[in-house]
N, C-alpha and C positions, 0 to 999 in steps of 0.2 A: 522302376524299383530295383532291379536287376544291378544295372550301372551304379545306382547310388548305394547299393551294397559292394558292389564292385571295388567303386570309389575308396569306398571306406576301408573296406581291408587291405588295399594298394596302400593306402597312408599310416595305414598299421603297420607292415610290413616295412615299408621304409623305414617307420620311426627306428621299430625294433633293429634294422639294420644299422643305422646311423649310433644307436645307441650301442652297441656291438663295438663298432670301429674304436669308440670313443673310448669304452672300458677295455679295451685289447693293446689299445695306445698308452697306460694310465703305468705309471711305476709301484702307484701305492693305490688300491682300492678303496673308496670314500668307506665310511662304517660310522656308527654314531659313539661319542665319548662314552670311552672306558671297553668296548667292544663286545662280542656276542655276549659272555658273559652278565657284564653288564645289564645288553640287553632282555635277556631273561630273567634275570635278579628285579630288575623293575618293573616289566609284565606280569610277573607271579606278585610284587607287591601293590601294586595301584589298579592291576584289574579288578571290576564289577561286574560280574558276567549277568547281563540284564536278565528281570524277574520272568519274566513269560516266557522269555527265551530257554530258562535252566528248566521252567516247571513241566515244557513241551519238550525238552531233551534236545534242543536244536545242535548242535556242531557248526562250526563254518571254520572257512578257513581263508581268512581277510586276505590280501594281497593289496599292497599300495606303494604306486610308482611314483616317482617323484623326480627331481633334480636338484641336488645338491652343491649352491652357488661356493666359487671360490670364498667369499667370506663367509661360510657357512650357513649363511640362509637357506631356506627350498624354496620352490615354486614347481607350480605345474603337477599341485597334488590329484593324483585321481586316483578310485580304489580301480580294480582289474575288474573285479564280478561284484555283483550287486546284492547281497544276500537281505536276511531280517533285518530291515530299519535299526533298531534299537544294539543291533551288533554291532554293524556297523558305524553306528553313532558312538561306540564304546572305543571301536576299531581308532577312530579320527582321534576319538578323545586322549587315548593312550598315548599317538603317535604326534599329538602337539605336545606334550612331554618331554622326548627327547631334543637332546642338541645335539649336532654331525659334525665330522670332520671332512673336509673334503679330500678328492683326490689327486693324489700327485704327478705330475708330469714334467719331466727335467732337471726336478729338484723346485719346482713350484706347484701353487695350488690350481686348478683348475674344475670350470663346472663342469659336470657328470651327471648320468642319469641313473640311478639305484633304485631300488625298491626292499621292502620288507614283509614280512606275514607274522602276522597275527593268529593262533591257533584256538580257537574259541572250543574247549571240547568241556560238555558240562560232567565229564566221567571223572574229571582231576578236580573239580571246582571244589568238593569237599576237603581235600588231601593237602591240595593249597591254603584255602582258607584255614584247617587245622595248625599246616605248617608257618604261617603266618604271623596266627592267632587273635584273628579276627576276620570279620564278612564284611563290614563298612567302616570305613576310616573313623578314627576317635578325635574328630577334632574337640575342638574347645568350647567349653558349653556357652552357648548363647553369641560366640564369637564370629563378629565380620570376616567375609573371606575376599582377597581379589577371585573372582570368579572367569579371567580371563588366564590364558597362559605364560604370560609375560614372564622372561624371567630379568628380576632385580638385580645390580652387583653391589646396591647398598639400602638398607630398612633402617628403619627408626621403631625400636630399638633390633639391633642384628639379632640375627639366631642365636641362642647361650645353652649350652649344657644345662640340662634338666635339673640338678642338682648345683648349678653355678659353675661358673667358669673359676674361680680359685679351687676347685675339686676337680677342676678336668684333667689338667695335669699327675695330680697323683690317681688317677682313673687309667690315665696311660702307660705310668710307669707301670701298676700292677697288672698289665693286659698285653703288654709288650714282649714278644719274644725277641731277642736278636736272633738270626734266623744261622745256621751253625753252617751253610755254606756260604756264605759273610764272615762268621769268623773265620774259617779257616781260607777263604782269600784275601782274609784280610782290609773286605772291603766296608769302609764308614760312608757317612753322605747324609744328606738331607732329603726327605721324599716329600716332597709337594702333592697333593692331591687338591682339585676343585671336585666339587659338588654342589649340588644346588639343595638348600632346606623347603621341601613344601609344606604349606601349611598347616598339614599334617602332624607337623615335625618327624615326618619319614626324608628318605632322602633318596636323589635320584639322579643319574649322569654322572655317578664318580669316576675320576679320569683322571692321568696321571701326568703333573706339569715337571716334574721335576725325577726325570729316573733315576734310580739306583740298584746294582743290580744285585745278586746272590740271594735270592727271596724277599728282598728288604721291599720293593714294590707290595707287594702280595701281602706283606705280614701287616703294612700300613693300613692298604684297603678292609684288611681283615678285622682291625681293634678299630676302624672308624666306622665299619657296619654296624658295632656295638655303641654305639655312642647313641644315645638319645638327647635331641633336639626340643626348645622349645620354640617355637616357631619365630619366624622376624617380623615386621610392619613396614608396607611401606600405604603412605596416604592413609595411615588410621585404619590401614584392612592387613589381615594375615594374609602374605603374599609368598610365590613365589624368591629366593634371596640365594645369589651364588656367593659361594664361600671359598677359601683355598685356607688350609693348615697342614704347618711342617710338623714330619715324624722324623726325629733324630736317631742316627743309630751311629754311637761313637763307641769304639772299641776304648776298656780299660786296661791297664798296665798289666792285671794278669788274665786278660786275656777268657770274661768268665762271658755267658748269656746271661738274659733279662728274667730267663725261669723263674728269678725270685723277685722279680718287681724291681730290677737295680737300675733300672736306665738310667744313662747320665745324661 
């Protein structure tokens, strides 16, 4: 028994090493799209802190290791410590959600091994859920879900602004700021953002394909957090659906911000 605990911890210990070398070697650190922020922005939105779990006050504190392939896939998921089934199970659920970027080496991508944590603490669960504003997702009454995590890059019909898409546009012109150190460097562009619509019509992995910089990044993410979705279809079921849409920021002739809804 002795040896085969032995064993074990030698093969721990290397890993942990080898995994070391790899990320100390790395130019850019793997992280998942859109970054920590990100990543707490959609933990505080899609977690379910399970019933028995909140009502017995459990805390844990998830930990899961992974490896993040150069095409972005993982493999090799396992949590660190084994805590309440049902947290756990929230833990995994959460964490097929995300999509990753992998890490850099020489100016290419390469596979790495990362990890993340999960902070289950039932003392925010009210504060969150308040700031939310709501405890269980609102989806659509009586409506089919993909119940797997797949994500789509195309549904029938696509995800549409809750109010329609001939309204989305003037939604963004009134919600837009030009961001004032853009104007005054002067700088225009177009900011690309992907996201992905869940069925929910919340939204999750927002990440930036197309940068621009003087706030202009930031101010996109910002009026797209407000946007409400009605969900997309793929096979007859509310599915998972990635998206990407441009936020235009063009400087006019005098020179003014968007504070009054004027985007061009």
């Amino acid at each position: 028994m002795k040896k085969s605990i032995f064993i074990t911890c030698l093969i721990l210990f290397s890993s942990a090493v080898v995994s070391a070398q790899v990320l100390n070697s790395v130019s850019v650190f793997p992280t998942n799209v859109g970054g920590k922020a990100e990543f707490k922005r959609v933990f505080d939105q899609e977690m379910v802190y399970p019933k028995k779990a909140l009502e017995n006050k459990y805390y844990e504190k998830v930990v899961i290791n992974f490896e993040i392939k150069k095409d972005s896939s993982v493999s090799n998921v396992k949590l660190e410590m084994r805590g309440d089934k049902e947290i756990d199970a929230e833990a995994i659920r959460l964490f097929n959600l995300f999509e990753w970027v992998p890490a850099i080496k020489e100016g290419r991508y390469i596979d790495a091994p990362w990890s993340v944590t999960f902070n289950f603490d039932p003392t925010k669960y009210a504060k969150i859920c308040k700031q939310r504003g709501y405890v269980n997702f609102k989806y659509l009454k009586d409506a089919q879900r993909d119940s797997t995590a797949t994500i789509y890059n195309f549904g029938t019909p696509m995800p549409a602004y809750e109010k329609g898409n001939f309204e989305l546009q003037d939604f963004i012109k009134e919600n837009l700021e030009y961001p004032r150190q853009a104007q005054l460097s002067n700088i225009q562009g177009t900011v690309v953002l992907s996201f992905v619509v869940e069925p929910s019509g919340l939204m999750t992995n927002i990440g930036v394909q197309n940068s621009v910089g003087g706030g202009c990044n930031e101010e996109a993410v910002r009026v797209l957090q407000l946007i409400k979705w009605y969900p997309g279809k793929h096979n007859d079921k509310f599915s998972r659906i990635k998206m990407t849409f441009p936020f235009y920021f063009i400087l006019n002739e005098e020179f003014k911000d968007n504070s009054s809804g004027e985007q061009k």
